[in-house]
Steps between C-alpha positions, in 0.01 A plus 500: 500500500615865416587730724271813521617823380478837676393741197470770770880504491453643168326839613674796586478595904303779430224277285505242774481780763143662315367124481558471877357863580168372251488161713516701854245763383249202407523340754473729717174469740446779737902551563498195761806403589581088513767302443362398179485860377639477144870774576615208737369185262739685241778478738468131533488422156922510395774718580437723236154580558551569860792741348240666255196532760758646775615782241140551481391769760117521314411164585560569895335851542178360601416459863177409710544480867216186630536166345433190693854417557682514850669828563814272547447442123351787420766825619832355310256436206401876477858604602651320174237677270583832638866427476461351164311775321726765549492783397134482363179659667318243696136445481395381804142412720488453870335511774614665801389230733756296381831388705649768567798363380366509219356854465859614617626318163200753265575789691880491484446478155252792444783712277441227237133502509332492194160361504374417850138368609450528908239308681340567779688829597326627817714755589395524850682207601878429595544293133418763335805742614753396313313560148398796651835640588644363164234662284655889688850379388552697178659231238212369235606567202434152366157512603259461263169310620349499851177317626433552876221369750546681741265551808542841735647839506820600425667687836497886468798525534627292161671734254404431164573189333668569169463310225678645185449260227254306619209432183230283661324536859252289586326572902276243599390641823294583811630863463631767256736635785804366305420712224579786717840432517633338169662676251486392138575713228554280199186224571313424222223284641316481840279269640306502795280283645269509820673795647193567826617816601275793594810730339517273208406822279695717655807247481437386123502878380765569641708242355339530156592862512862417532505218244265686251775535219624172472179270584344282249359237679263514787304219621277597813275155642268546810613848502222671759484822364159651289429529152594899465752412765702227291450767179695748619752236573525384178502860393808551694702266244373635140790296314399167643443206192356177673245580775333228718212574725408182713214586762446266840151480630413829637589654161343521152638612156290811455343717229664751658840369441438296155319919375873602564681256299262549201676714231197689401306554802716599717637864531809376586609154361679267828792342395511625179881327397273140619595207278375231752200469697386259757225523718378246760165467783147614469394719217237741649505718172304334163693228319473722177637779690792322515524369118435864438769596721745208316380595153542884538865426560589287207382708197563838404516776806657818314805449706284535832718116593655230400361173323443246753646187410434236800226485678415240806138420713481317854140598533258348782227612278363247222594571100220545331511358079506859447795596655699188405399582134612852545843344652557272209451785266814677707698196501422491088632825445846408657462572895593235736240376700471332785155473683438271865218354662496386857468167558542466872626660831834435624679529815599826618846412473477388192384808278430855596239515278338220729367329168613242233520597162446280166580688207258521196541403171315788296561344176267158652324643663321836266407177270387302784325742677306655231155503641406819570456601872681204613721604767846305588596432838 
């Protein structure tokens, strides 16, 4: 029998190298770290693999903080992928209830942060100090993405936290209070999501007011704040492209608010730069309203705004054949799509929206549906 042959041995280091960074980035499932995570297979395969995947810093800058693996296991583990992806930005997620061993291994390494997701932040306990303290260290410059939840107040006393090239800031919280005291002068894209605060107006103007030139993003969920309240919001950031407007239980999408973003009717167009649109919760305003609303944006406004291009529905409210027909004809003419129905309630952990979604197929489902009055839940 013939021996096999290694045609690997054939590609160049930096071939092989893109081959292992494709095989680690498909593999990857929620960042876990195991022993069976595919950088340290590729070590174990020959000598010169384990050469190629050590000279490889991008298939080690990956980090999550709670797999089920001992901590005895777990700490060298996450001190070789911090060695081993030097000098590249790490994109981390942790929680701060971890070992605190373990947190002391993140934090140490927050001048190399990148993209970091932290769990469970409640700031009013002793875990939460050292992120705390690290965030008033000046030093981010590699940061780029941050997603906190994050329960409590910020103490008075914190200077501001600077973030100078940070691009994406996503605040799922009980409060706005840490909006008070970051400062972000290049992001391009917030999100925030349950923020209960009885200054939550007061704390989201202000920030939008210092981020208004370089926004073009903003995602607001559960935001409790009224229709001619979240307006002048929006207002605040007149260059913004994509805007998503998800509403929790105690709030509607209004004709109040929808009257603003049509191009003819209002006196003032919202968002008039808005390429993307997503709205979410109960409609209280007509369903044709809304098409109106959609439609108004996507022909010819005399340079009032620009064409909308994407548009996507989470609506409580049943789609009437109507409406669907209305949304085919959009999706006809070249805009994307995408329209929901609820199918169920989840877990309030699971969603913030506290509903599952199933996603409609308009082109089925206009021919389908094509009895007149006949309403699709």
């Amino acid at each position: 029998m013939g021996s096999s042959v290694d045609h690997t041995q054939r590609l160049p280091p930096e071939i092989l190298s893109e081959i292992f960074l494709f095989a680690s980035s498909s593999f990857w499932t929620r960042g876990m770290l195991s022993p069976r995570q595919i950088p340290l297979l590729l070590g174990q395969i020959c000598r010169r693999w384990r050469s190629i995947a050590l000279g490889t810093p991008r298939l080690w800058f990956r980090i999550q903080s709670w797999p089920k693996l001992p901590l005895s296991c777990l700490i060298p583990m996450v001190s070789v992928y911090i060695e081993r992806s030097k000098p590249l930005p790490l994109k981390l997620s942790f929680d701060p209830r971890c070992d605190q061993t373990l947190q002391d291994l993140f934090v140490n390494q927050s001048h190399r942060w990148g993209h970091i997701s932290i769990e469970h932040l409640e700031i009013q306990l002793p875990s939460a100090r050292p992120i705390i303290s690290a965030f008033q260290n000046d030093g981010f410059e590699h940061l780029r993405t941050l997603e906190l939840r994050v329960a409590g107040h910020i103490p008075g006393e914190t200077r501001d936290i600077m973030f100078p090239n940070l691009r994406s800031l996503t605040l799922i919280a009980s409060s706005t209070d840490p909006l008070r005291h970051f400062s972000t002068p290049r992001v391009k894209h917030l999100r925030l999501d349950h923020p209960y605060s009885y200054k939550a107006l007061e704390h989201i103007g202000s920030f939008l007011r210092r981020c208004c030139s370089t926004l073009a993003c903003l995602e607001l969920a559960n935001v409790p704040v009224h229709d001619f309240e979240l307006i002048s919001l929006i207002r605040l950031v007149p260059r913004i492209v994509d805007l998503s407007i998800h509403c929790g239980q105690s709030r509607a999408i209004t004709q109040a608010l929808l009257s603003s973003l049509h191009s003819m009717k209002a006196e003032r167009c919202l968002a008039p730069k808005l390429k993307s649109l997503s709205l979410g919760g109960n409609l209280s305003a007509s369903g044709d309203l809304l098409l109106d609303v959609i439609e108004s944006r996507c022909g010819p406004t005399d340079g009032v705004c620009e064409f909308l291009r994407r548009v996507e529905l989470h609506l409580v409210n049943p789609y009437d054949v109507r409406a669907l027909t209305r949304l085919y004809a959009l999706l006809n003419n070249g805009m994307e799509v995408s329209v929901f129905k609820r199918v169920s309630r989840c877990l309030w952990y699971e969603r913030s929206s506290l509903f599952k979604w199933e996603q409609i197929d308009l082109v089925e489902d206009v021919h389908l549906l094509g009895i007149a009055g006949f309403t699709f839940f």
